[in-house]
N, C-alpha and C positions, 0 to 999 in steps of 0.2 A: 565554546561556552562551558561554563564549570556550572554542576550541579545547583541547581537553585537558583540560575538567570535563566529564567526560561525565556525566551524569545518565540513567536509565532509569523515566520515569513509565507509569503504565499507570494504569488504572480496572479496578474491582472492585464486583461485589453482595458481601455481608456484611451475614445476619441478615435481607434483606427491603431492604436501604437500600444507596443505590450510593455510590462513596467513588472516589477516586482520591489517588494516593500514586507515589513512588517507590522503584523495586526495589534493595534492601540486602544485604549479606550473611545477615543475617537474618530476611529475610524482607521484606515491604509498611510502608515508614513513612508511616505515612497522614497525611495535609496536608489539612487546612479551606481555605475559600475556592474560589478557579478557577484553574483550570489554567493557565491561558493569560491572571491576569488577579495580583490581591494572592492570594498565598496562606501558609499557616505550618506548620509540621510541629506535631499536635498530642498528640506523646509517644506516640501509640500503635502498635506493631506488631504486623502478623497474619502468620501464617505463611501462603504460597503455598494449603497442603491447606485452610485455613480460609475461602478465597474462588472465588467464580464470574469468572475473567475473561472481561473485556468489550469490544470494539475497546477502540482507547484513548483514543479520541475521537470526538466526534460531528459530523460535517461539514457543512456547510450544502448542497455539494457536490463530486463526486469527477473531476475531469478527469483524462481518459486520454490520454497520448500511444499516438500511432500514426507505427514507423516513425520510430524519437531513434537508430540506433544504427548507425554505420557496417558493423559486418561484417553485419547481418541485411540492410540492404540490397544489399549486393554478392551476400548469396546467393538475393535472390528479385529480382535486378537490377532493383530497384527505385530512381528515380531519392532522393538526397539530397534534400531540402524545404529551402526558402528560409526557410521559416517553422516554426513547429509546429505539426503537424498532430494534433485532439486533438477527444476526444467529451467528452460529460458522462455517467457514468455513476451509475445512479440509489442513492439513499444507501441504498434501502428492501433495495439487494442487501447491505448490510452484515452481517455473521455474526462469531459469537466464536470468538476462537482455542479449536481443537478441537472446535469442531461439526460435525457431519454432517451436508454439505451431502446434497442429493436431486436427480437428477435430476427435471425435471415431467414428468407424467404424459404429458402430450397430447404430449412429443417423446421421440425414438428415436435422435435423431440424432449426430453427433461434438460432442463435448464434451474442449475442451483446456485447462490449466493455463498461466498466463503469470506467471513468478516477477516479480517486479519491485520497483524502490525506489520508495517513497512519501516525498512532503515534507509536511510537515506544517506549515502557516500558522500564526504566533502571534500576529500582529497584524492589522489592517488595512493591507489593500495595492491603493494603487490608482496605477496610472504610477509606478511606479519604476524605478529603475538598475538594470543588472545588478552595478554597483557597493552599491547599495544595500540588495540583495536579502538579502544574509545575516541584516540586523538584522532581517526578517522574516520568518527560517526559524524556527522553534520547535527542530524535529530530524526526523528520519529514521524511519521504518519499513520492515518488510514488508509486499508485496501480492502475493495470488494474484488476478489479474484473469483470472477466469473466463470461458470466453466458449461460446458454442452458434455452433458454424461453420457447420452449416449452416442456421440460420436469417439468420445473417450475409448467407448467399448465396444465400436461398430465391428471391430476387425480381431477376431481372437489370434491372431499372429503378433500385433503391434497394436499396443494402448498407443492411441492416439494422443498424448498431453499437451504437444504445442498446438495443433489444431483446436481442440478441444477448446483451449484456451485464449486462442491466438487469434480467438475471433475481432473485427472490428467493435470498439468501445466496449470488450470485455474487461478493460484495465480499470475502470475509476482508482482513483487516487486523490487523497489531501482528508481536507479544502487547504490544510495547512502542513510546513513542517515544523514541529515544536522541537525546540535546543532545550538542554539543561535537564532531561527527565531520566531519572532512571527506571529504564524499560521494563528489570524485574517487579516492579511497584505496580505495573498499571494492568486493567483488567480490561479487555474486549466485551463487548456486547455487540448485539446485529438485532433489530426490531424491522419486521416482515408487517408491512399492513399495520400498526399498530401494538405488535404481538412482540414480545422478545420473545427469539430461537435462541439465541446464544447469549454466554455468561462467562467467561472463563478469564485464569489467569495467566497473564504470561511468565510467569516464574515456573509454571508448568513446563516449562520447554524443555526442551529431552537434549537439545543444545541452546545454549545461549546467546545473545545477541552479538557478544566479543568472540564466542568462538565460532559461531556461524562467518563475522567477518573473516576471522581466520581462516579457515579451513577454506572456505571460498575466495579468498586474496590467496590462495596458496594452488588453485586449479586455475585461475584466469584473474588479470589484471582488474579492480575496482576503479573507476572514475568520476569523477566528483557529477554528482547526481544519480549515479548509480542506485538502483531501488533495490530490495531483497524484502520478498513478501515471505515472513518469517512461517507462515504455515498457521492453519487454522484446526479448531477442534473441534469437541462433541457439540453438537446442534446445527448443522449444514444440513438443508434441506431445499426440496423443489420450489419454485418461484410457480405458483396453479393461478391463480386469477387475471384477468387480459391487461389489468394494469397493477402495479406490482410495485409500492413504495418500501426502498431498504435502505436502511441508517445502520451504518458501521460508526460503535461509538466509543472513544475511548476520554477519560477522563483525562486533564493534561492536554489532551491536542485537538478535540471537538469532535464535530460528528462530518460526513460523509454521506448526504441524501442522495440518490438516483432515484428513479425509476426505470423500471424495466415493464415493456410491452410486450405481450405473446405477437 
């Protein structure tokens, strides 16, 4: 998609069988084929109420940046990275927009929200350009990259970050992914209960979304649905109350409701 055809695909169950399509005025125009591959609109639309949505893709896996953002580093005076600095977080934490995440049983401990932008891989990507990189962005989502801090820091020999993070239905993602945006335009916000935490731009990024593709198509092969949670900034904070509603919201691509239970 070229700049300024924005498209909004998403996936959906409907009836027992999963489908994906993109978001119309009137509802889900549901598309045969692959997503990310030949596909065709096949005349049929469902209304929103008539489906389960589902992430909106399925990843092979989900790299997280840690630490993309100049002002969060100035406020935990932490030094800028030469490179990108980034975990693998595990795909099995992925949840659908508006499930009820749960805390697990066996921990007690702080549990915080990290709104953030996702890219979304549409082709195979292995050493390319930062020039290169757009033809192998799909589009854009939201991500609540959940995390358990203090398992993170349980062990002063090894930060814990895939655990940490790796927990089950720590991933939400979507509701959609939007085509045709350009990513340094759009701003994240995160509202806790009611309350915006966060506010920030992504042109802030201390690496950019073509040379994040870069540099990461340059340590390990991308594949089309591949996620990259671009890293979040100043206002992550603890999830305190037993039921815990959080919208990661970006303009261009919609919002991302969960809740989260102590």
């Amino acid at each position: 998609m070229m700049a300024g055809e924005m498209t909004k695909w998403l996936r959906f169950r409907h009836a027992g069988t999963t489908g994906f399509g993109t978001l119309t005025s009137s509802g889900i125009s549901v598309h045969e084929g692959e997503m990310f591959g030949r596909n065709a609109v096949t005349g049929k639309t469902l209304a929103l109420s008539e489906v389960e949505l589902l992430a909106p893709c399925a990843p092979s896996k989900i790299v997280a940046l840690w630490n993309n953002f100049h002002a969060l580093a100035a406020k935990l005076n932490q030094p800028e990275p030469p490179e990108p600095l980034y975990l693998l977080k595990a795909t099995t934490s992925i949840t659908t927009p508006g499930a009820v995440i749960r805390r697990p049983s066996y921990y007690d401990g702080k549990t915080t929200y990290e709104g953030e932008l996702g890219i979304v891989i549409g082709r195979t990507c292995a050493r390319v350009s930062p020039d290169e990189a757009d033809s192998f962005i799909f589009g854009y989502t939201c991500v609540n990259d959940i995390t358990a801090n203090d398992i993170l820091t349980s062990d002063p020999t090894f930060p814990q970050w895939a655990r940490a993070k790796g927990i089950d239905d720590y991933g939400p993602f979507g509701p959609v992914i939007a085509t045709g945006l350009d990513p340094a335009k759009l701003t994240v916000r995160t509202i806790l209960n009611g309350a915006e935490r966060q506010n920030y731009p992504i042109s802030d990024m201390i690496f950019s979304a073509q040379e994040l593709v870069s540099k990461i198509s340059h340590d390990m092969t991308l594949l089309p649905g591949d996620l990259i949670a671009v890293g979040t900034s100043v206002g992550v904070g603890v999830m305190k109350e037993q039921v815990n509603t959080v919208t990661v919201a970006i303009d261009g691509i919609g919002e991302l409701t969960n809740e989260f239970r102590l």
